[in-house]
N, C-alpha and C positions, 0 to 999 in steps of 0.2 A: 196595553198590548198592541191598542194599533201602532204607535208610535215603533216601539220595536220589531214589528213586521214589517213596516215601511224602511227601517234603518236596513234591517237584513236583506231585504231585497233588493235595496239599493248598494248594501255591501257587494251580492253577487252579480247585480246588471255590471256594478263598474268592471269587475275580472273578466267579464264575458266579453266586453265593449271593449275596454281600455288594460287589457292584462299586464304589461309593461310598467303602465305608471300604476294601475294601484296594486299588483301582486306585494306591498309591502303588508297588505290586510293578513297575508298569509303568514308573516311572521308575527303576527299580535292576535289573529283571534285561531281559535279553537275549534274543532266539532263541535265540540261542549257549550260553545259561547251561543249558540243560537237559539232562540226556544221553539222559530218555527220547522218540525223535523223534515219538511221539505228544502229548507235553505241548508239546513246542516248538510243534510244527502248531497247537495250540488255543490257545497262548497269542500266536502270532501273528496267528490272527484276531479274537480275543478285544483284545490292544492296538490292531488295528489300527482296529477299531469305539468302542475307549473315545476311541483321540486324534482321532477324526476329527468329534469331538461325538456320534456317535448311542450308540441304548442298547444293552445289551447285559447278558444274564441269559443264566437255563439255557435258560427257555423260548425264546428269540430264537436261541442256538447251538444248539438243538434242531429248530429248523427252517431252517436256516444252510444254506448250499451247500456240506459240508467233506464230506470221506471219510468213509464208513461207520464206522472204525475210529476215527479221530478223534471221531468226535461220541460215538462210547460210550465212550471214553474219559473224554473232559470230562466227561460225563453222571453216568457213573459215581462219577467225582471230588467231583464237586459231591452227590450222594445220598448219600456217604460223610464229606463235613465237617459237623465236628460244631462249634466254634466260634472266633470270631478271637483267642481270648484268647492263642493262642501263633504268631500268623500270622508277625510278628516271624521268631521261629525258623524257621519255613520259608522264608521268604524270605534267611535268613543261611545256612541251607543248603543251598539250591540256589544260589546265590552262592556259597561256600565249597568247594562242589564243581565247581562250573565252574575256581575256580582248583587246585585237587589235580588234575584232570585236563591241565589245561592244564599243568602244572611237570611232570606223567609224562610227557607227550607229549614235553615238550623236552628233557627227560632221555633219554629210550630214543633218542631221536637223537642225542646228543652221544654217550652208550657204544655203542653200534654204529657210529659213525663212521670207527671205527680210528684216532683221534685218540693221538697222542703225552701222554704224560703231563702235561705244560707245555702244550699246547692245549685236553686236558681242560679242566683247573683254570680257561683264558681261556674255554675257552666254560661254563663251569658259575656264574663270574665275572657273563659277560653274561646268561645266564638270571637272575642274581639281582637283577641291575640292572631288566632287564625286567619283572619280576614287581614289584620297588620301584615301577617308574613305574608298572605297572597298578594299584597298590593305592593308591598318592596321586592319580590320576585318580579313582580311585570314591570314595576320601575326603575330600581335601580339594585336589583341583585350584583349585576356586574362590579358595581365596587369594592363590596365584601369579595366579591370573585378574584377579582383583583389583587385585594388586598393579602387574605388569603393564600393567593397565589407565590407568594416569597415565603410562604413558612417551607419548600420544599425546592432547594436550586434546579434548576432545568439540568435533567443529564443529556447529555447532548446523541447519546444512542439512540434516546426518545426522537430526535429528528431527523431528516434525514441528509447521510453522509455522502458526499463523493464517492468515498477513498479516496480521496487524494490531499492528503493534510494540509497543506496548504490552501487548498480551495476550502476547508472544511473549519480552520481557523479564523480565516476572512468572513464568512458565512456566518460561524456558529452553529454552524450546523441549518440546512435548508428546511426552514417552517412549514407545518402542515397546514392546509389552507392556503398555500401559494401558491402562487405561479411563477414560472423559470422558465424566458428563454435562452434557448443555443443557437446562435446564427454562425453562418457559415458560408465558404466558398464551394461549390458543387466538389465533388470528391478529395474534400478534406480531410473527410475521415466520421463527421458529427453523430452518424451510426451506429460506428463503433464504439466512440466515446459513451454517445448516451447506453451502449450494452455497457460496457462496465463498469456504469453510475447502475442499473439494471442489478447486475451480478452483485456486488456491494450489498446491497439491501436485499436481496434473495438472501447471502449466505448471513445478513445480521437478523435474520428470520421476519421478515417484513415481506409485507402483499406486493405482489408488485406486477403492474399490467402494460401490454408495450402495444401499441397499433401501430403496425408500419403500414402505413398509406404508398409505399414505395416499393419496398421488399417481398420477398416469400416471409413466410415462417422459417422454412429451413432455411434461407439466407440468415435470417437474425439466430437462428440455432448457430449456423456454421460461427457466426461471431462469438459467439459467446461460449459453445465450447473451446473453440483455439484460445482465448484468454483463461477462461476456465481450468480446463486441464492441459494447459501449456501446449497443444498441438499445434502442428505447420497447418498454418492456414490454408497453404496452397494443397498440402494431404488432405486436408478434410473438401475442400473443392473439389477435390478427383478422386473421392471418395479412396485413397490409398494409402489407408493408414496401417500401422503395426499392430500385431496381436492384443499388445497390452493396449495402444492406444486404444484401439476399438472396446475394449473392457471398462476402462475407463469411459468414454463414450455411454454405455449399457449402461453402468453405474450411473453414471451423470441423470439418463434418460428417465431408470427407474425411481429415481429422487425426486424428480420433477413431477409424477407420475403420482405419485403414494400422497405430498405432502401438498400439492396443487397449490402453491405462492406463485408461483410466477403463470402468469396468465399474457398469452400470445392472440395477436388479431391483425389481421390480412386481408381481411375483406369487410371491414369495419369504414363509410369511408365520411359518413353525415356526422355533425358534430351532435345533432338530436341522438343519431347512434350508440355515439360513442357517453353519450352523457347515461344513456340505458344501462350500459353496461358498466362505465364504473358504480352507476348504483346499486349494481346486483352483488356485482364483484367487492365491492368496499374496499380499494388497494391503499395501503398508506404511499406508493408513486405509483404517479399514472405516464407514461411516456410516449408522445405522440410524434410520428415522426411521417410528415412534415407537414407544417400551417398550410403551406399555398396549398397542399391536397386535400385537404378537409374541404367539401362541400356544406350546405343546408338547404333544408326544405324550403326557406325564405326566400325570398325573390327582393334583387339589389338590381340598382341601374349601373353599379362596376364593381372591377374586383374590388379594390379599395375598400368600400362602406361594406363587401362580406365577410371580406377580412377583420375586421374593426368588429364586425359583430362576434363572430368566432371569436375573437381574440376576449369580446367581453363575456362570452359564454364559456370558456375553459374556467375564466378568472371566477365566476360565479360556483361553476362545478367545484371548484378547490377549493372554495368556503363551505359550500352545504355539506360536500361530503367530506369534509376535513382531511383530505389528501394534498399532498405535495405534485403540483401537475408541471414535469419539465416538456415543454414544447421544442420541436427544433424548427428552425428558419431558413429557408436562402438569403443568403445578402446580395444585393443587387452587382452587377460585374465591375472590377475597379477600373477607373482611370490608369489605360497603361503606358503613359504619357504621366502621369503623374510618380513624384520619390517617394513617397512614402503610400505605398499600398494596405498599410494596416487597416482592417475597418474599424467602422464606429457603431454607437446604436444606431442612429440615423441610416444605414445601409441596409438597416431591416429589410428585403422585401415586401414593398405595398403596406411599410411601415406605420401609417396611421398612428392608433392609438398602441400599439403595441407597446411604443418604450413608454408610455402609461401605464397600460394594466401589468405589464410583470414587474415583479416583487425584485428578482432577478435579473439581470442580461449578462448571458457569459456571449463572446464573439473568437469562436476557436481558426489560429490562424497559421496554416504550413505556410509558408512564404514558397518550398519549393513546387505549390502548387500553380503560383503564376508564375514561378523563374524558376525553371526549371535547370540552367546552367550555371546558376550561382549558389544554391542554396541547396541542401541535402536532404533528402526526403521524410527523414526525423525528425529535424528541427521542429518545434511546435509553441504556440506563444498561446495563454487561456487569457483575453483581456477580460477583465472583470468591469463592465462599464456601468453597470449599478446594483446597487446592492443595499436596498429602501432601509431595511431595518437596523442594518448594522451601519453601514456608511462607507465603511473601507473595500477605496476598489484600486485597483492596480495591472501590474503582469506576474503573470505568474507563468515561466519557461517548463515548457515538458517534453520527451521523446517520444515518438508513435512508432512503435515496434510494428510493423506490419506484418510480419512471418506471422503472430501471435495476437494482432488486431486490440494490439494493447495502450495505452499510452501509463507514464509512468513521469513524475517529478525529477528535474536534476537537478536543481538547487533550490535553497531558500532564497529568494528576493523579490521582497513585497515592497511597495509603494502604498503609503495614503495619497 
């Protein structure tokens, strides 16, 4: 018993101390795995603040809402570790002793049962079976998962779509659990685009959450109705619209209203925030609009390393909560002295680790937003400049209907 009290306390000193490096304990052990009920207690509030995004140290459990005895526990725990070089180890034995206790427990019931000698031997049979499957769960379930996984082809409705077929061919459709950036040149439109990646997956009945860090509500409403139900953009900005349009309008309003998929936020602006709320919300897309405006609680010596953090905090959000998270970006201002103004991923904005963590990078690009005398305010180019899981990236040409804040495909021509 000492051994395993000593293991568990030093399971919770390291999350208190060192959250970061060893919050991996939190994917391998359990409430259940502990037998001292002090430890379970703290390392269930202690998991339940690391998966839900926010942070979590001594000092943060030190002022926690827990039991008296709980909190001097943890306290204790964490005053008492000394470092992670054998965390490993404790986390294999407090693991290792969850299951020794668990095989005594099913034991002392099979021999006290009064079981016949031939029902023994079947039930001592089936705890050994049991104990098999529990240990190929924690080790390698995922292969049968795997494997499994092709008796039923992926349909690609299951993921999520653009609309716009062409982008959703090259894709295969955008993986849940990913991350997706859109960079962009300041009033290019990226907005708009990301509302009618938005509207898509609303009307294919999918969750879908938008933070504009930029906008009103009503400014992303006015978007997505004009594409929605075909209204002049500029009527629903001077609020002058037709009879019927305005019905339409109501209609739209009261759908949105009844079936609550589409989830709107405007004053959402920390990414610990924003991590809250898709956990409560569960969206299958989350769409943030825009990186450099996301803040955190964290304190960084430049933008750069807060950006890189955010950037690997969305990535995380979009695995635990197995949503599709599209981020949008500025790209930095182009060389106007330079011929070819297209961007690249490297024009990320305070691009870091960025063309790292997404899965994704689309780079949406009017040309007649820097030339304005050559080029016609349609034109529209989606560069696909990586695309991790499938591999195929390219151009892919589109128009941006402005009246109606739409864009739309004009031809097929893709490039590997």
């Amino acid at each position: 018993m000492t051994e395993s009290f000593n293991a568990e306390s030093a399971v919770i000193g390291g999350l208190l101390l060192f959250p970061e490096e060893c919050s991996y304990a939190i994917d391998t052990l359990t409430k259940g795995d502990f037998e001292n009920p002090l430890a379970a207690d703290a390392f269930e509030v202690i998991s339940k603040a690391i998966l839900s995004g926010k942070k979590m140290d001594a000092a943060i459990f030190g002022s926690a809402d827990v039991q008296e005895d709980t909190k001097k526990f943890a306290l204790a725990s964490a005053e008492a570790f000394i470092s992670t070089s054998n965390y490993d180890g404790y986390v294999d034995t407090v693991k290792s002793g969850s299951g020794r206790r668990r095989i005594t427990e099913k034991l002392g019931r099979v021999l006290v049962s009064g079981y016949g000698y031939d029902d023994i031997l079947s039930s001592l049979g089936r705890v050994v079976e049991s104990e098999n499957l529990h240990r190929s769960e924690d080790d390698s379930s995922y292969l049968m998962d795997y494997l499994t996984s092709f008796d039923t082809p992926v349909n690609k409705k299951d993921r999520i779509l653009t609309g716009f077929s062409q982008l959703d061919r090259s894709f295969h459709g955008l993986r849940k659990g990913s991350l997706c950036y859109i960079g962009a040149y300041p009033s290019t439109g990226k907005t708009s685009f990301a509302a009618n990646i938005a509207l898509k997956n609303y009307t294919d009945q999918k969750r879908v959450q938008f933070f504009s860090l930029e906008m009103s509500k009503e400014q992303i409403l006015d978007r997505i109705f004009a594409s929605w139900k075909q209204i002049d953009y500029g009527a629903i900005d001077l609020r002058r619209v037709s009879e019927q349009e305005l019905l339409d309008v109501a209609n739209g309003v009261n759908e949105l209203m009844v079936n609550k998929r589409l989830s709107l936020h405007d004053s959402v602006y920390s990414i610990e925030a924003i991590a809250g709320k898709i956990s409560k919300f569960k969206p299958d897309l989350a769409i943030v609009d825009f990186l450099q405006n996301v803040r955190t609680t964290q304190r960084f010596s430049n933008k750069k390393e807060q950006i890189d953090y955010i950037s690997s905090e969305l990535k995380r959000l979009a695995r635990i909560n197995n949503c599709c998270i599209i981020c949008l970006s500025q790209l930095v201002k182009p060389d106007m002295k330079a011929k070819n103004k297209k961007p690249t991923m490297s024009d990320l904005k305070e691009s870091g680790n960025l063309s790292a963590d997404g899965d994704y990078i689309m780079l949406l690009y009017r040309p007649w937003v820097i030339d304005k005398a050559n080029f016609p305010p349609e034109e529209t180019h989606v560069l696909l400049d990586k695309n991790k899981f499938y591999g195929a990236c390219g151009t892919i040409d589109m128009n941006f209907d402005g009246k109606h804040q739409k864009f739309t495909e004009v031809e097929t021509r893709y490039e590997d």
